[in-house]
N, C-alpha and C positions, 0 to 999 in steps of 0.2 A: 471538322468533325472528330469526336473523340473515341476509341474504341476501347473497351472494360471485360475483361470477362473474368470470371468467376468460379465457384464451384457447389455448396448446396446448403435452407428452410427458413422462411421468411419472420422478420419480428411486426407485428403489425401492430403495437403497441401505438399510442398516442403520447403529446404531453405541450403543453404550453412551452413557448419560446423564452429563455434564460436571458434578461437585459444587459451582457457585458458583452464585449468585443471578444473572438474567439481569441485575439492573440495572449489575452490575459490569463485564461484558465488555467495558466499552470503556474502565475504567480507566486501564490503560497503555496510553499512545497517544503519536504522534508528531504534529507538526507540520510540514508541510513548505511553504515559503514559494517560491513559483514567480517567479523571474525570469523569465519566459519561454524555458527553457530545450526543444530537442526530445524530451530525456529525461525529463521534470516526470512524467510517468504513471509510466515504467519508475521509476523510484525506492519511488514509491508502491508499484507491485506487487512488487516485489523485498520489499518490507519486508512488504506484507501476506503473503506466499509464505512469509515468516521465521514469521510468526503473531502478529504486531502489528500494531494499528489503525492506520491515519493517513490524515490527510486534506494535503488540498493548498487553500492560500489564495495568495492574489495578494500579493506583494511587500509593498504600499503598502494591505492592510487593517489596517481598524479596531484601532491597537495597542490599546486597551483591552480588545478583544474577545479577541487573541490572548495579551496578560496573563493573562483570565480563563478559558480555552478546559481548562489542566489539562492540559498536555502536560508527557511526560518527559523529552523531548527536542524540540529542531530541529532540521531539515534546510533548509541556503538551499544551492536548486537553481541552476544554472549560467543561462546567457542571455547572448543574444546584444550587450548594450550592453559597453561602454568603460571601468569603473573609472577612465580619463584622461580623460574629459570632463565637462565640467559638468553640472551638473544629472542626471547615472548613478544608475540605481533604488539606494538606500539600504537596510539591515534596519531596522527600525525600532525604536528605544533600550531600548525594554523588551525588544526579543530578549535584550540582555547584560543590563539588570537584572534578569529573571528567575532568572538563578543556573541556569539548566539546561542539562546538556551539548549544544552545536551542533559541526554536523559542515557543514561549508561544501564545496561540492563546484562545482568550475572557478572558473564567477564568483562563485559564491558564496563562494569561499576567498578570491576577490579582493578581495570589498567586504569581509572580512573583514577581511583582512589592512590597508586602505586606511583604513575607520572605527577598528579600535583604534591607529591611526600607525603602520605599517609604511608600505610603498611597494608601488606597481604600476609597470607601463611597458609600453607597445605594443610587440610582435616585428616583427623586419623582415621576416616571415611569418609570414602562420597554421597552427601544427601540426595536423593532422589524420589522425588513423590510430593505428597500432601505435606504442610508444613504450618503453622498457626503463627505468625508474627503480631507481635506488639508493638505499637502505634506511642512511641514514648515523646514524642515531640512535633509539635505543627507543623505544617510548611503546607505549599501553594498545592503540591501533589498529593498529599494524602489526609488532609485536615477535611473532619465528617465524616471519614469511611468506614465503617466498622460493621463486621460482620455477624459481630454477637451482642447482645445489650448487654449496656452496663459500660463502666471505665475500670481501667485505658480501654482503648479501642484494640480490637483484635480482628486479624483480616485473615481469609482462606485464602493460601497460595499454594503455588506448586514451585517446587526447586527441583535444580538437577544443575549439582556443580560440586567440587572436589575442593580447588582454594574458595578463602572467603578473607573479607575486608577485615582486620584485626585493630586498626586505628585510622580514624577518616583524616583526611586531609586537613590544614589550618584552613578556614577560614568555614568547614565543614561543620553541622551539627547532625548530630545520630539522631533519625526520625523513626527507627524500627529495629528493633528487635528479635531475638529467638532464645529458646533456652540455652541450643546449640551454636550459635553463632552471633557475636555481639553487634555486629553491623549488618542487617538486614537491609536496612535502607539510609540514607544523608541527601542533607541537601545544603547547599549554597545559595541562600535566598537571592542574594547582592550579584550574582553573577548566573543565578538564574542555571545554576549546573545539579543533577540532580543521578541519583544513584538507585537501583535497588539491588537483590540480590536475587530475587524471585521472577517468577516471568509473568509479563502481564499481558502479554501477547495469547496466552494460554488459554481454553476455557473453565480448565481447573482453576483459576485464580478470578474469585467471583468478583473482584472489584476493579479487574484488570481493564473492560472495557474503557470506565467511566477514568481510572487513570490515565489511560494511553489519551484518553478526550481532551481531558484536563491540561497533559504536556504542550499535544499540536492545537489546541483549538486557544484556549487560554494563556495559556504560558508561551506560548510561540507565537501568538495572536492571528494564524491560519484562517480564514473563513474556509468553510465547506461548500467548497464550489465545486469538487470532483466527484459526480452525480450522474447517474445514467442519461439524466434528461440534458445535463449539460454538455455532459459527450458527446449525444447524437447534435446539437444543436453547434457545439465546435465543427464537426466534422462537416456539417450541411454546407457553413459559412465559409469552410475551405473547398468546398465544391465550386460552390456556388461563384468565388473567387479568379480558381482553377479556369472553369469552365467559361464566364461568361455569357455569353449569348451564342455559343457551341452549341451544337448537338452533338450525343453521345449515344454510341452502339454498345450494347453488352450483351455478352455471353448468356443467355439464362437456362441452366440445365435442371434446376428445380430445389437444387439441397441447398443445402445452409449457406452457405459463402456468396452462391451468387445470388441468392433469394433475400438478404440483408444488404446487399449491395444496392437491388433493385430497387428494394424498397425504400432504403437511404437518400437513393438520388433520384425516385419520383417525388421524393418527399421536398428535395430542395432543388431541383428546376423543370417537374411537372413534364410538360409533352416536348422536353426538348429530349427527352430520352426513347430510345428504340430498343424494345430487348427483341432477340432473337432465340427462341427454343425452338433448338434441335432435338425431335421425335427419333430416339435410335429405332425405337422398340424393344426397347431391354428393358424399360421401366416396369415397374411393377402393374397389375391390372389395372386401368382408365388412370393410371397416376398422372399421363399428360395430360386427360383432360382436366384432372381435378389443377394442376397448375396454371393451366389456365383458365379455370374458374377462377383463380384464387388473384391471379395479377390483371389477366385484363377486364373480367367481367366486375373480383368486388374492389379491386384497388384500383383499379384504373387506369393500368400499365397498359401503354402501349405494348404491346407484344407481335411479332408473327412466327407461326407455327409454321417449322421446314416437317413434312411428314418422310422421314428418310428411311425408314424401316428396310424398305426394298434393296438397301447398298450393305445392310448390315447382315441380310440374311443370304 
């Protein structure tokens, strides 16, 4: 027998069963390599909100780790240092030996642009805010986006950064524009490497979702298998795994952690589960009994009620 406990409010949501094996779901996944950038999360959930895995690592980890890691793509997130000064966080070599589409976003287009021989350069100001780019050449990223009618195409973005790209790299062509800065965006069709200068991570930058889609879903060839429905159906299959033809005791005190627990693993092996709520009497007025209306009478939770009130007062 297996013992679980918990701590508290139930999801009682439904959904039809996802036909892949759980150990797959994290197949197509991204990498995203943090300069220290204030948007390093937002990028991550923008992408998980798309339905693709990814996690976030530091700059300057273990490049062997991240050779072996199995991503479809990078993402080198923006930050706060200088591509013009010595000793500037670096991507580290096997990012481009790996052969896999990166998508460099502010500094990260910098160091991009700086490591394969292009040029950087300090502004004689820091942009920050709203920003109007111009769309002066195709590619896989930004070809159809345009925020305003008419040609060229012009996008609403939002910047916040001090260097900027002054000459893109050989093998590079300039896809974007500004009046203030001549390399807004590049890209590298043949190697599938790709730059901007703006953040699309943002919701000030209106085209930013449908780009960030574009990178992991198309350009990295990612399916969108990271889905609420497919999480709860990974985790059942790891239960269910786990457990086998066990029984399982759990904690149920009624809030959130052990009330999605409950409902998880009545969900994926039914009456081999036993939950146990303990009655302090501290709960708020009939809150015990509304918990267990709620697991054993409409979900169907085995439940027993300890009415313990007496040792608490």
């Amino acid at each position: 027998m297996h013992g679980v406990e918990g701590g508290r409010e139930a999801d009682g949501s439904d959904h039809s069963p996802f036909p892949i094996p759980h150990s797959r779901l994290h197949d197509d996944k991204i990498l995203i390599l943090d300069f220290g950038a204030q948007y390093t999360q937002l990028i991550a959930r923008r992408i998980r909100e798309i339905g693709v895995y990814c996690e976030i690592w530091a700059w300057d980890h273990d490049p062997a780790e991240i050779a072996a890691y199995g991503a479809k793509g990078i993402v080198l997130s923006g930050g706060p240092e200088s591509t013009t000064v010595h000793g500037a966080p670096r991507a580290p070599q096997e990012v481009f030996d790996s052969g896999l589409p990166i998508l460099g976003i502010c500094y990260g287009m910098q160091t991009l642009a700086a490591q394969l021989g292009g040029s950087t350069e300090a502004a004689d100001a820091r942009e920050f805010g709203h920003a109007e780019v111009e769309v002066v050449a195709r590619d896989e990223l930004l070809h159809g986006l345009n925020d305003h009618p008419g040609k060229p195409p012009r996008l609403n973005v939002w910047m916040s950064h001090g260097d900027h790209v002054a000459t893109a790299p050989p093998g590079f062509v300039v896809t974007a524009r500004t009046d203030r800065i001549p390399v807004a965006a590049m890209a590298n069709e043949e190697k599938r490497w790709y730059g901007v200068q703006f953040h699309p991570e943002v919701t000030h930058t209106r085209q930013g979702e449908t780009l960030l889609r574009r990178f992991v879903a198309e350009i990295c060839g990612c399916r969108t298998l990271w889905t609420a429905a497919n999480i709860i159906d990974d985790q059942m299959a790891r239960v269910r795994e786990k457990v086998g033809s066990d029984e399982v005791i759990l904690g149920l005190s009624g809030g959130v952690d052990s009330s999605v627990v409950a409902a998880l693993l009545h969900r994926a092996i039914g009456e081999q589960l036993t939950c146990v709520f303990v009655d302090t009497g501290l709960l708020r007025w009939q809150e015990g009994d509304q918990v267990m209306a709620m697991f054993a009478e409409h979900m169907g939770v085995k439940v027993i009620r300890v009415n313990a009130a007496q040792r608490y007062f």
